[in-house]
N, C-alpha and C positions, 0 to 999 in steps of 0.2 A: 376605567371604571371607578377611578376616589370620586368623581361626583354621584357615583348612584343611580343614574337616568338610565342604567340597565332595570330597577327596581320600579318605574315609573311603568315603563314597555311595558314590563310582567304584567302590570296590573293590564293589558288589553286582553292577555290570555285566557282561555277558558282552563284550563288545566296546570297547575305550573307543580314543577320538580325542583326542592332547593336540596344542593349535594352538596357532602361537606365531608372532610375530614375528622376524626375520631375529637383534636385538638379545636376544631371548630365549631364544633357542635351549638356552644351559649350567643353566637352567631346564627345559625341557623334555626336552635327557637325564638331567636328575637324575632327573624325573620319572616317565620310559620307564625308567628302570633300576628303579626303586624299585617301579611297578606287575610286572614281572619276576619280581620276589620272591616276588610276591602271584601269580603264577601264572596271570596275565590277558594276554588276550589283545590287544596295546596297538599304537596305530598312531600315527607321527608326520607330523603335516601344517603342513608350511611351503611355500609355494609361491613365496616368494623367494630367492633363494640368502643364506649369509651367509659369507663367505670368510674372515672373521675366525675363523669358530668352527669352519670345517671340518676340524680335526685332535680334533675332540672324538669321545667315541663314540658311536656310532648317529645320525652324522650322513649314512653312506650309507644307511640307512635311513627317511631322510625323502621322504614322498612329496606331488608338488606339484599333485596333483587331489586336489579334498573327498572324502571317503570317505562315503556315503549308506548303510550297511548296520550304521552303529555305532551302540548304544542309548545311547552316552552320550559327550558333549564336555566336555575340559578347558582353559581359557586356561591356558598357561602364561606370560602374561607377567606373573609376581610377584616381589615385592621376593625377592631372594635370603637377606638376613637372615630373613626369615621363614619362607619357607621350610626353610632350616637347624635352625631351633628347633622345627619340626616335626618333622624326621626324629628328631631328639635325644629330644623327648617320645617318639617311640614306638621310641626306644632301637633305632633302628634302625642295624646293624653299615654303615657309609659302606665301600665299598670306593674300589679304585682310579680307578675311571673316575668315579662318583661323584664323591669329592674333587676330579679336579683339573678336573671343569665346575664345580662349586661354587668351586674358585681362581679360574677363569677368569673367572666371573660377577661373583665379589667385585672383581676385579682392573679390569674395564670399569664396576661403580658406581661404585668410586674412584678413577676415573682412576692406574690405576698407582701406589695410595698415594700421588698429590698432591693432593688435597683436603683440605680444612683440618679436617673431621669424621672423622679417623681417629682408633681412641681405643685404649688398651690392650683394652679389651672385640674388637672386629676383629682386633688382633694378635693374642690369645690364639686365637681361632678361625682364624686362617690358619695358626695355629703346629699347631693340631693337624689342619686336612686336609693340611697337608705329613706330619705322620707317620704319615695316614693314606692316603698315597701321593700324592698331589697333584703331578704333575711340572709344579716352577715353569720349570724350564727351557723346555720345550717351552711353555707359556703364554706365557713372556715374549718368545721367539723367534716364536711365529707370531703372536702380536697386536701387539705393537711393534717386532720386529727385523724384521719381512718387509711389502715394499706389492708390488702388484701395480703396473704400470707407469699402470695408469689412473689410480692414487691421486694420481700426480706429476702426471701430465694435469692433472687434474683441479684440485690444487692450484696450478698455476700459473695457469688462467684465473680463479681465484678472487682472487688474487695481484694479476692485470692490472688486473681491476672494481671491486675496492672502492672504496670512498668514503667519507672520513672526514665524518660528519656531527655533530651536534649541541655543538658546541666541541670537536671532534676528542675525543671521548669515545663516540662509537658509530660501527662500520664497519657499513656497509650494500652489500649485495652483491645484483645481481639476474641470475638465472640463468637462459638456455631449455631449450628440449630437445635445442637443435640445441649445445649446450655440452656436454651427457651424451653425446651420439651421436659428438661429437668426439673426446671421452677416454675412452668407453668404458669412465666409471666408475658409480655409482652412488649414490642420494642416502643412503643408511646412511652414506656415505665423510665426508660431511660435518659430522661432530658432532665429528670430529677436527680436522677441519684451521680448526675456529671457534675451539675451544678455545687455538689457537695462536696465532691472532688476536688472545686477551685480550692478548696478550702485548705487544704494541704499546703505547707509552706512551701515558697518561693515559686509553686503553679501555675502559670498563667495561662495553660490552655490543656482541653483533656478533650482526646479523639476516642469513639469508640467505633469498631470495625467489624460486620459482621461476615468472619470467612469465607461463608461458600455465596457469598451475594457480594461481589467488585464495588458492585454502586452504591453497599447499603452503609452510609458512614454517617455519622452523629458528632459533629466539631462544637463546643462550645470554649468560649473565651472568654477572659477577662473583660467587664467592661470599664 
């Protein structure tokens, strides 16, 4: 799917479904904008909330039961760069709401431009969905300037648990449900408050483990 020519199909469909993850969501408006254009008839299905992304557009538009009456489903959870270079091949005019999902996207792969893979090639593309509206203000204000109270929650029982393991080079944190229902936040909350983690000296990796669910693990590392 990195060339896209699933995106081309859609457009035969009379009805198209693009589903996505709570984290992919500035994907899936680009998406719902760009089918738009196309004059289709386009539905978005996320059925988790994402609080991060909801000042984006056509985020009250998402609806969180399957839709069974569309000839045709899209994942939207794609790399964003690729994405991009999609729309560009087909010279397609990025407006405002477009660009500033597509900031927003960019903004959450590279952690706020601290990632050590940021390269002039990224700059030059962020340089120009800001002039093609992209409001970095309103990006940087509701994904990093604003938590909900749960975030804090949340982040403090994690705070409490951890446990430094492997010659105080890996935190390890184990989590129930009855710790979510506590703080009344949510496990998306937690890719952030790991990465803070690294931060702790000589750290190079932090697992976090939710008890009564085997599968449900959260590794982030050192880049």
């Amino acid at each position: 799917m990195s060339d896209f020519t699933f995106i081309k199909e859609a457009e035969k469909a009379k009805h198209i479904v693009i589903k996505c993850e709570p984290e992919y969501f500035p994907q899936a408006s680009v998406l719902y904008s760009y089918f738009l254009t196309k004059h289709k008839k386009v539905t978005l299905f996320m059925p988790k909330e994402s609080s991060q992304f909801s000042f984006l557009a056509w985020y009250e538009k998402r609806r969180t039961l399957e839709i069974q009456s569309a000839d045709c489903n899209i994942d939207a959870n794609v790399d964003i760069l690729t994405l991009y270079s999609f729309l560009k091949k087909e010279e397609l005019t990025i407006n405002k709401k477009m660009a500033t999902a597509l900031y927003a996207a960019i903004l959450k792969q590279y952690d706020n431009f601290t990632v050590k893979n940021c390269d002039g090639t990224l700059f030059a593309i962020v340089s120009e969905l800001i002039n093609s509206g992209a409001d970095h203000d309103m990006c940087i204000t509701r994904m990093y300037g604003q938590k909900p109270l749960s975030f804090f929650r949340l982040k403090a029982l994690v705070y409490k648990k951890f446990l430094l393991k492997e010659n105080a080079s890996v935190i390890e944190v184990v989590l129930s449900e009855s710790d979510f229902q506590e703080s009344g936040a949510s496990w998306e909350m937690l890719k952030e408050i790991a990465k803070e983690l690294l931060k702790v000296v000589h750290v190079h990796e932090v697992r976090i483990m939710k008890s009564d669910e085997k599968d449900k693990i959260l590794i982030i590392k050192e880049v």
